[in-house]
C-alpha positions as CSV (number, residue, x, y, z in Angstrom):
1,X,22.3,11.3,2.8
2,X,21.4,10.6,6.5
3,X,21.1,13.8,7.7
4,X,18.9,14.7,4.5
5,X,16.4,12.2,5.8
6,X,16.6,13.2,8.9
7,X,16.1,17.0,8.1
8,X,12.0,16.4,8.2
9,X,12.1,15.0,12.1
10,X,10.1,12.0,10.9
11,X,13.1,9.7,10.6
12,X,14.7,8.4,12.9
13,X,17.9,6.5,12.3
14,X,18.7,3.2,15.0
15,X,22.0,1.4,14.4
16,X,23.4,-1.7,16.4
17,X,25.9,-4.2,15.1
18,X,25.0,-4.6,11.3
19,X,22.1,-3.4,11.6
20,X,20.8,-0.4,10.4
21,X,17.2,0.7,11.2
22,X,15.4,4.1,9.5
23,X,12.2,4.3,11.3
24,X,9.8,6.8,9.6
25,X,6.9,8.8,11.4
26,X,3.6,9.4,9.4
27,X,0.3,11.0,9.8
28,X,-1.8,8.5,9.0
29,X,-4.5,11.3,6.8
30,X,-1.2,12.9,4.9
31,X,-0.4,12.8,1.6
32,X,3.4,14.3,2.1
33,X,3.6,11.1,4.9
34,X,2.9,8.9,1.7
35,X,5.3,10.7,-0.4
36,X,8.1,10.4,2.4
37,X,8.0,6.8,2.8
38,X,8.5,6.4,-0.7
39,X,11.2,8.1,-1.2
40,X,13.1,7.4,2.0
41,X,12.5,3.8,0.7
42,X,14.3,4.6,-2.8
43,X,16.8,6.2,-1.6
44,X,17.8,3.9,1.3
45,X,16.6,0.7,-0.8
46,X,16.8,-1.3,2.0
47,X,17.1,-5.0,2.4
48,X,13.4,-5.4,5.0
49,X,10.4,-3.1,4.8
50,X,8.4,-3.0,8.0
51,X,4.8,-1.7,7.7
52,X,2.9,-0.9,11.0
53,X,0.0,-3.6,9.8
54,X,-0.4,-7.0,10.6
55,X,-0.8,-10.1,7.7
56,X,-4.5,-10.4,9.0
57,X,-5.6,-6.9,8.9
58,X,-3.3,-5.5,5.5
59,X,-5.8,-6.7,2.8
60,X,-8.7,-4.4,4.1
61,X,-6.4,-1.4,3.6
62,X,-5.6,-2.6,-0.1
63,X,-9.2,-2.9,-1.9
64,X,-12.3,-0.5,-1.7
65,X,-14.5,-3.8,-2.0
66,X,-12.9,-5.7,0.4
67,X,-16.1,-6.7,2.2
68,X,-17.1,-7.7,-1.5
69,X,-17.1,-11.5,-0.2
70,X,-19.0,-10.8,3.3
71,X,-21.7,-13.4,4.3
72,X,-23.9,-11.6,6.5
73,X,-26.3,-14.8,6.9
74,X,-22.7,-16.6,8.3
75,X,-21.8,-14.3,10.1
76,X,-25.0,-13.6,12.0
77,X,-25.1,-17.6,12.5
78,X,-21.6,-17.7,14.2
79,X,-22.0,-14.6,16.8
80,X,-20.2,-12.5,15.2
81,X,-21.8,-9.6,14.0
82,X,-20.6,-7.4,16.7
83,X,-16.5,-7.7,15.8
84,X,-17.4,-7.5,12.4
85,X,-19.1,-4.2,12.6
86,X,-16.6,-3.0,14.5
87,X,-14.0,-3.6,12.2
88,X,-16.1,-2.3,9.0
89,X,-17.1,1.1,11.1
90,X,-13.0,1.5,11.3
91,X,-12.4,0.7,7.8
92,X,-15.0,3.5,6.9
93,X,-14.1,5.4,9.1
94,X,-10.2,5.5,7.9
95,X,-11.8,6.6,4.5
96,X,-14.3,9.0,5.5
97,X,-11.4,10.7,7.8
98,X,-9.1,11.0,4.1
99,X,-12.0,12.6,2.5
100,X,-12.8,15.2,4.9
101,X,-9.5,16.7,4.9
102,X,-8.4,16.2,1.7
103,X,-6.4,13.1,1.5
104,X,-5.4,9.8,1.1
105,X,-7.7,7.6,2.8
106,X,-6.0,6.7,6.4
107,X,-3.1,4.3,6.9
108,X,-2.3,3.8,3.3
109,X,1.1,5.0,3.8
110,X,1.9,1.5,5.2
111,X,0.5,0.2,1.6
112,X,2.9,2.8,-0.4
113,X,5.9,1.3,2.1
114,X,5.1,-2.4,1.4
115,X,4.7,-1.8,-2.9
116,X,8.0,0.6,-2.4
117,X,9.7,-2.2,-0.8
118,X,8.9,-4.6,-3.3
119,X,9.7,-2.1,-6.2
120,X,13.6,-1.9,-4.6
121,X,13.8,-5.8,-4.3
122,X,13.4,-5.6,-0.1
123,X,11.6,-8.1,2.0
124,X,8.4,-6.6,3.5
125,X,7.7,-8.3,7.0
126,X,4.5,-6.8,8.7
127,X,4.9,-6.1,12.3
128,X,2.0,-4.8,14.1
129,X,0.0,-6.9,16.4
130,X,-3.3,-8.2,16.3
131,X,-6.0,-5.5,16.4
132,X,-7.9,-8.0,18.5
133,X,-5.6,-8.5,20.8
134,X,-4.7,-5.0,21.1
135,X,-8.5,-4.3,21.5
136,X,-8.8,-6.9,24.0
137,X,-6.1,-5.8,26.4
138,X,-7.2,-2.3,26.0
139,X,-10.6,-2.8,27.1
140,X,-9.4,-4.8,30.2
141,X,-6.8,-2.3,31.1
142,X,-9.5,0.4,31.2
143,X,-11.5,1.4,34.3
144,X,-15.5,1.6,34.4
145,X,-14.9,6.1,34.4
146,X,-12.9,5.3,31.0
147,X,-14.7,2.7,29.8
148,X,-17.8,4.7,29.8
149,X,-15.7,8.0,28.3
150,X,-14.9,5.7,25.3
151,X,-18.3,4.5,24.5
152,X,-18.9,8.2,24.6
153,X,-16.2,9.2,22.2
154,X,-17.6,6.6,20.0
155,X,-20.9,7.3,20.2
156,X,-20.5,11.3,19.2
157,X,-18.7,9.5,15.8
158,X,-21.4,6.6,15.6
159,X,-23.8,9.4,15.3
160,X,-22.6,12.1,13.4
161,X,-24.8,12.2,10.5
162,X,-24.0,16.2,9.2
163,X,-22.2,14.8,6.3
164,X,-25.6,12.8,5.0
165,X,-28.0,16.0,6.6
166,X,-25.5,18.5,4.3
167,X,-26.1,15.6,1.6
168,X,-30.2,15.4,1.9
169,X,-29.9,19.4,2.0
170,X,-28.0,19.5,-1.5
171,X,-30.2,17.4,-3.0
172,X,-33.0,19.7,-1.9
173,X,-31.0,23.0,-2.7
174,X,-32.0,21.3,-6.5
175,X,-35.4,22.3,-6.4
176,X,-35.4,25.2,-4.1
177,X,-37.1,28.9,-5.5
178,X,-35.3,32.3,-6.3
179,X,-35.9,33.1,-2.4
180,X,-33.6,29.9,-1.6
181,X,-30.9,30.8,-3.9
182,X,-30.6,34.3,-2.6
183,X,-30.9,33.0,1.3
184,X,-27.9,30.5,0.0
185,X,-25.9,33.6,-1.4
186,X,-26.6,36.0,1.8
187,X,-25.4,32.7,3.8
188,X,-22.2,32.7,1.9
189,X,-21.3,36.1,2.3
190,X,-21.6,35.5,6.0
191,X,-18.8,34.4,8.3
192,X,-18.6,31.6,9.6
193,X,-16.4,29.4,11.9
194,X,-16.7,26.0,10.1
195,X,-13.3,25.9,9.1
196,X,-12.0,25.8,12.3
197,X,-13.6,22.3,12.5
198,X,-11.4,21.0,9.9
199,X,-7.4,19.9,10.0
200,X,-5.3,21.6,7.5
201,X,-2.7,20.5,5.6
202,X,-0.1,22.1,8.0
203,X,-1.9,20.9,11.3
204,X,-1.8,17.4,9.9
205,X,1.7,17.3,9.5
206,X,2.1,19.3,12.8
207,X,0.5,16.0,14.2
208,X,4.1,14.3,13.0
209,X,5.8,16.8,15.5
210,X,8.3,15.2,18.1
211,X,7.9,17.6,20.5
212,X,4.6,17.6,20.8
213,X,3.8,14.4,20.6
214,X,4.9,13.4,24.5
215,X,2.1,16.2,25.6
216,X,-0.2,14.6,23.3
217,X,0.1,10.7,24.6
218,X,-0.4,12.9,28.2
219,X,-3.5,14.3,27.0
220,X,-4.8,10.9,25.6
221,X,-3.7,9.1,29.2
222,X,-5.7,11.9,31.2
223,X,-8.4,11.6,28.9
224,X,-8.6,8.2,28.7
225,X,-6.5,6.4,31.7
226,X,-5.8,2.8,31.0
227,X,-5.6,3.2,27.5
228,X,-2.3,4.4,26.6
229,X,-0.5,1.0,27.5
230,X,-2.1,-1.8,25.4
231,X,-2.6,0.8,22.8
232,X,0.4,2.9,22.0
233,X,3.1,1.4,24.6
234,X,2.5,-2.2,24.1
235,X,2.9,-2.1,20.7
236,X,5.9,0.0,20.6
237,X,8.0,-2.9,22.4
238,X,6.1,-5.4,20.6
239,X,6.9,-4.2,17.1
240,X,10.5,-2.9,17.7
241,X,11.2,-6.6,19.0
242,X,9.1,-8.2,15.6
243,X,11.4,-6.1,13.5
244,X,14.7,-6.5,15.6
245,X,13.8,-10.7,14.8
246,X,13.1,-9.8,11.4
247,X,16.6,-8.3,11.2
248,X,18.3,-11.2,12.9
249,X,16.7,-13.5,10.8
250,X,17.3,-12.2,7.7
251,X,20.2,-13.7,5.6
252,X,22.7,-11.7,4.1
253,X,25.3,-12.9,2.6
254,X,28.2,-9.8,3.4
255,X,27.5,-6.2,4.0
256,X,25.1,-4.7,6.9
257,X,21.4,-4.9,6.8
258,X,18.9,-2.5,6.4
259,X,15.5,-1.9,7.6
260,X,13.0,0.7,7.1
261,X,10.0,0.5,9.5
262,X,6.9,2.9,9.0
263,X,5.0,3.7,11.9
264,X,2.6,6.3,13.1
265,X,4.6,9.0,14.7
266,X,2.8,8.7,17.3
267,X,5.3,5.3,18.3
268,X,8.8,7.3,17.8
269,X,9.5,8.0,21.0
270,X,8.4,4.5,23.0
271,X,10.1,2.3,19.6
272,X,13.1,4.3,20.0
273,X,13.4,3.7,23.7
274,X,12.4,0.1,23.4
275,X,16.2,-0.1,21.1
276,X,17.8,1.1,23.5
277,X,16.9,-1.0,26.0
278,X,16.8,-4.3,23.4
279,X,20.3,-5.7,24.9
280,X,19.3,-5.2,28.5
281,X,15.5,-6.1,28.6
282,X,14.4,-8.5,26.3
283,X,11.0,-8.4,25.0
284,X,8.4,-11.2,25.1
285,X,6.3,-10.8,22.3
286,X,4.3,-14.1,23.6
287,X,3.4,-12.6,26.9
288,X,2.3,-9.2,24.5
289,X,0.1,-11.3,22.4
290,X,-1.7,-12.8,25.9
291,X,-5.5,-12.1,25.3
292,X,-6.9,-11.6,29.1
293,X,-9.4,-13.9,30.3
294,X,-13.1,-12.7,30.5
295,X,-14.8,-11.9,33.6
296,X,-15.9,-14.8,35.5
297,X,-19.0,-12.8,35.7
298,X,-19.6,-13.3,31.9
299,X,-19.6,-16.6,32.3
300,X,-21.6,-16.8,35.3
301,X,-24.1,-14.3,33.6
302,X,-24.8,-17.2,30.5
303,X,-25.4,-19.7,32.4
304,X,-27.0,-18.4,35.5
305,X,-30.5,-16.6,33.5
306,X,-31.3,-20.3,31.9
307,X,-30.4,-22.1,35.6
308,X,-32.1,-19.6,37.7
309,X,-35.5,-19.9,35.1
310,X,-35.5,-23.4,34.9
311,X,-35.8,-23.4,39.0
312,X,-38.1,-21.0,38.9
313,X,-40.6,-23.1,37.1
314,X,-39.6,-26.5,38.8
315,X,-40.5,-24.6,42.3
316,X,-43.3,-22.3,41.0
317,X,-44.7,-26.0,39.3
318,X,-44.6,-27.7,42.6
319,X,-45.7,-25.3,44.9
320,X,-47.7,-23.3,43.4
321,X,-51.4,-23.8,42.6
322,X,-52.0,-24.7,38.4
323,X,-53.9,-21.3,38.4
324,X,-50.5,-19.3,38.6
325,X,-49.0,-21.2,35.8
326,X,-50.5,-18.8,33.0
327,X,-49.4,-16.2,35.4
328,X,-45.8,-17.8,35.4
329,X,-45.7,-17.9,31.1
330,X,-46.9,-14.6,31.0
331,X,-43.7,-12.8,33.4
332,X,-41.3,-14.5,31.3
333,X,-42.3,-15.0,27.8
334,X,-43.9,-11.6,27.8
335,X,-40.9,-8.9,28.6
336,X,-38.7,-11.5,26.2
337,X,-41.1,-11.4,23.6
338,X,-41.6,-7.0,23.8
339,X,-37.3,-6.3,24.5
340,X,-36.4,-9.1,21.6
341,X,-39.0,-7.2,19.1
342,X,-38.6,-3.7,19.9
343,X,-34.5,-4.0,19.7
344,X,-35.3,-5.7,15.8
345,X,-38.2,-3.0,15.3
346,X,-34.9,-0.5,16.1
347,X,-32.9,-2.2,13.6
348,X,-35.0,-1.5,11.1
349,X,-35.6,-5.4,10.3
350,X,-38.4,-7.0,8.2
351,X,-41.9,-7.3,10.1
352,X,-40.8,-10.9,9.7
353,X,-37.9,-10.9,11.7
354,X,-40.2,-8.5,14.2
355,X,-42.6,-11.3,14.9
356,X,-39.4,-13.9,15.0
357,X,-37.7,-12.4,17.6
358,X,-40.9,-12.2,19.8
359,X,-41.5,-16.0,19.3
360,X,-38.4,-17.6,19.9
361,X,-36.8,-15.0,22.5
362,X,-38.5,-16.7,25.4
363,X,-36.8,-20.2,24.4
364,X,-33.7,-18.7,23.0
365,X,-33.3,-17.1,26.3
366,X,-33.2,-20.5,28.1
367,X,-30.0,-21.7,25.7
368,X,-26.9,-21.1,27.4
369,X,-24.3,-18.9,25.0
370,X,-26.8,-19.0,22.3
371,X,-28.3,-15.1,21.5
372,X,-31.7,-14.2,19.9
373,X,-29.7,-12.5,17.2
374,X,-28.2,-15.8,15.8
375,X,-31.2,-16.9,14.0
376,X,-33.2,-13.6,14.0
377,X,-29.7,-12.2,11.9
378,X,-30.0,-15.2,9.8
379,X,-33.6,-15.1,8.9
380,X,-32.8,-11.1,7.7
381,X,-30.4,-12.2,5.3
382,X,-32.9,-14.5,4.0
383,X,-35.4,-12.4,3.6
384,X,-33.3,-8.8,2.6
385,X,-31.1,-10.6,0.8
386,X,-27.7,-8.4,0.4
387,X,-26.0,-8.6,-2.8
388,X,-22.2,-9.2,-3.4
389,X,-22.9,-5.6,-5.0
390,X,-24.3,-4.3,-1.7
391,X,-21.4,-5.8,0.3
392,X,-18.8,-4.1,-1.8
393,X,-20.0,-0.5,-1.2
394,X,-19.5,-0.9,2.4
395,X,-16.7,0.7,2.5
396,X,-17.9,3.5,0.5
397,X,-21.2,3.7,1.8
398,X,-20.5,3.0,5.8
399,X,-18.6,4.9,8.7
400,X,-21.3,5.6,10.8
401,X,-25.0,4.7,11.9
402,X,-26.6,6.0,9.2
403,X,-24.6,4.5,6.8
404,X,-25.2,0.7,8.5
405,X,-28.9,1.6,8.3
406,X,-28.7,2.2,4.5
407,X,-26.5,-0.9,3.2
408,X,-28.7,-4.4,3.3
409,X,-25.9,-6.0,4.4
410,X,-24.7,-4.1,7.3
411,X,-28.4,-3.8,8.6
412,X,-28.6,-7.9,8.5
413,X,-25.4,-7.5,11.1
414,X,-27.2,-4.5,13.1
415,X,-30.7,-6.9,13.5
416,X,-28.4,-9.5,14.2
417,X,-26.9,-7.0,17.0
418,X,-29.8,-5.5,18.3
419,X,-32.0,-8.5,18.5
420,X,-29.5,-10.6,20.9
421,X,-29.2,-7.3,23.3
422,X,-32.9,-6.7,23.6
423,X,-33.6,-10.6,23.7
424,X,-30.4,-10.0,26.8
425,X,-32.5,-7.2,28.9
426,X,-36.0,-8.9,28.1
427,X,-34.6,-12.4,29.6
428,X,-33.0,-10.2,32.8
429,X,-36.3,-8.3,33.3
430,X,-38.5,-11.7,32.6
431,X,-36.5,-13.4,35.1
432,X,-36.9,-10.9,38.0
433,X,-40.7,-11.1,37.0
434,X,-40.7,-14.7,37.2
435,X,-39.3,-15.2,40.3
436,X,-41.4,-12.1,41.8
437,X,-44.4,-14.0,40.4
438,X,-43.5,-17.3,42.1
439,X,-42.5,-16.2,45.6
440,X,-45.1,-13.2,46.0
């Protein structure tokens, strides 16, 4: 039976004591991953199931309308619109990548493994880490070069809009003339290299390949240095060591135990090593789950726009003839004012909202670790109102800019977004001009 499983090269079988681990590489877009898991999981039917996913994250993988129950207005008020449109651009994202080639939405092989295990009576113990935590560490692992390559990277997929161009051209290809049709036809029987933009079948399960992968991870750390470790490395170690406690803690009453863990292949080769060197090296998921302090710049960077205004005025007050007051208002409350309105007039937010940002920016910007975008984001929902219907689409409807721009809820999260940032380079700008204004 083993070496069945292990015919594929996506199963990998650990054993140490009485304890027996099967650890399955997937492609997170593939179909015959899917498949796999299930019926390694039948046939093994094995006492723990270990899913690559983590308890906080799992329920966005298991319902379309998971953002069904999203308060935009909430979450504008707490600050947080810019983690949570990060984490519904990758939940479209994993979607939108299974409909391009074909597929399964991405990841939902972890979802087959966890209803398999149920089905043969195992105990499913999730044992990825955080995706915050992972995020964090990998952003303060990075250097400024791959930083900026990143934002790049994301960028190019932020603002791919061919699907919804190809989309707006179909819908136009409705009422097109005779000439159109025949154009279409004469396009048709013309070459072209567009396939060669998308996966096949066979390339995505030549993603799954052992002996390729090593040169891959090499590609991504020249690509991206700093990026590999958090991301891929750190989490080998840290979820061979969750499902090595899972195993130990597990009670079975005679016999071995059994796990099967489902991973992206792309963790094979550091999870296996990380086994190996369990006895020796002990792995401390605490000091794994350690979310690196920010920048004492950050902080500095809050407080010191409100501090550094404040004396501006108490010396420009003192010193300086009543005349240049007006002159004092009009440095800063004018470039808040104009950078706080032009980021919400970006956003696409309601003339309301517009004229909101402009008048409170200037005070706003005096509030330590308080943005525009808190109450700008908050009046949006008010006024556009996103339905629990609207919420629900997004992750149908969103996976790129575009698609924030069309769903009421997501654009409530972008004003919220946008409106803090510009309020940001309006209050560094009126600041400069203040001071300029005082001492000159």
């Amino acid at each position: 039976m083993e070496s069945e499983l292990e015919a594929s090269g996506n199963v990998v079988i650990l054993e140490r004591g009485d304890t027996k681990i099967y650890l399955i590489g997937t492609a997170h877009i593939s179909q015959a991953s899917i498949d796999e898991v299930e019926r390694v999981i039948r046939t093994v039917k094995p006492d723990l199931v270990c899913p690559e996913l983590h308890p906080a994250h799992a329920h966005v993988f298991s319902r379309d309308d998971v953002w069904r129950e999203l308060d935009p207005a909430a979450v504008a008020l707490r600050g947080q619109a810019r983690p949570i449109l990060s984490a519904i651009l990758a939940d479209g994202y994993r979607r939108y990548l299974g409909q391009q080639f074909g597929g399964p939405a991405a990841s939902l092989e972890f979802l087959a493994a966890a209803a398999t295990g149920r089905e043969v009576g195992a105990q499913v113990v999730l044992v990825d880490r955080r995706i915050n935590i992972t995020m964090a560490r990998t952003w303060a692992n990075m250097s400024l070069k791959g930083k900026w390559t990143l934002l790049q990277l994301v960028a190019e997929v932020l603002f791919d809009t061919e699907d919804d161009e190809d989309e707006e051209d179909d819908e136009g290809d409705e009422d097109g003339d005779e000439d159109g049709d025949e154009a279409a036809e004469e396009a048709a029987e013309e070459p072209t290299d567009d396939s060669n933009d998308e996966l096949t079948a066979d390339e995505i399960e030549a993603l799954k390949d052992q002996d390729a992968i090593p040169d891959m991870l090499d590609e991504l750390s020249e690509l991206l240095p700093g990026l590999r470790e958090p991301f891929i490395d750190e989490r080998d170690r840290y979820m061979m060591a969750t499902i090595a406690a899972a195993a130990a803690a597990y009670d079975q009453a005679e016999g071995g135990k059994t796990v099967v863990a489902v991973v992206g292949a792309a963790h094979l080769p550091g999870m296996k090593a990380a086994f190996e060197h369990l006895a020796d090296h002990p792995i401390d998921r605490q000091a794994l789950e350690e979310i690196p302090p920010k920048p004492a710049w950050i902080s500095l960077a809050q407080w010191s726009v409100p501090v550094l205004a404040s004396c501006a005025w108490a010396y420009g007050t003192l010193s300086v003839p009543g005349t240049a007051v007006q002159a004092m208002m009009t440095a800063w409350a004018l470039p808040n004012a104009l950078a706080a309105a032009a980021a919400t007039m970006l956003a696409r937010g309601k003339p309301l909202s517009i004229a909101a940002a402009a008048a409170i920016a200037p005070v706003i910007a005096l509030i330590p670790r308080v943005g525009a975008g808190h109450a700008i984001g908050w009046l949006e929902a008010q006024l556009r109102a996103p339905s629990p219907e609207d919420c629900g689409q997004i992750s149908t409807q969103v996976h790129n800019i575009a698609g924030i721009y069309q769903n009421p809820a997501t654009r409530v999260l972008l004003v919220a977004l946008l409106s803090t940032a510009g309020a940001a380079v309006g209050a560094g700008v009126g600041l400069v001009w203040l001071w300029l204004t005082v001492l000159l």
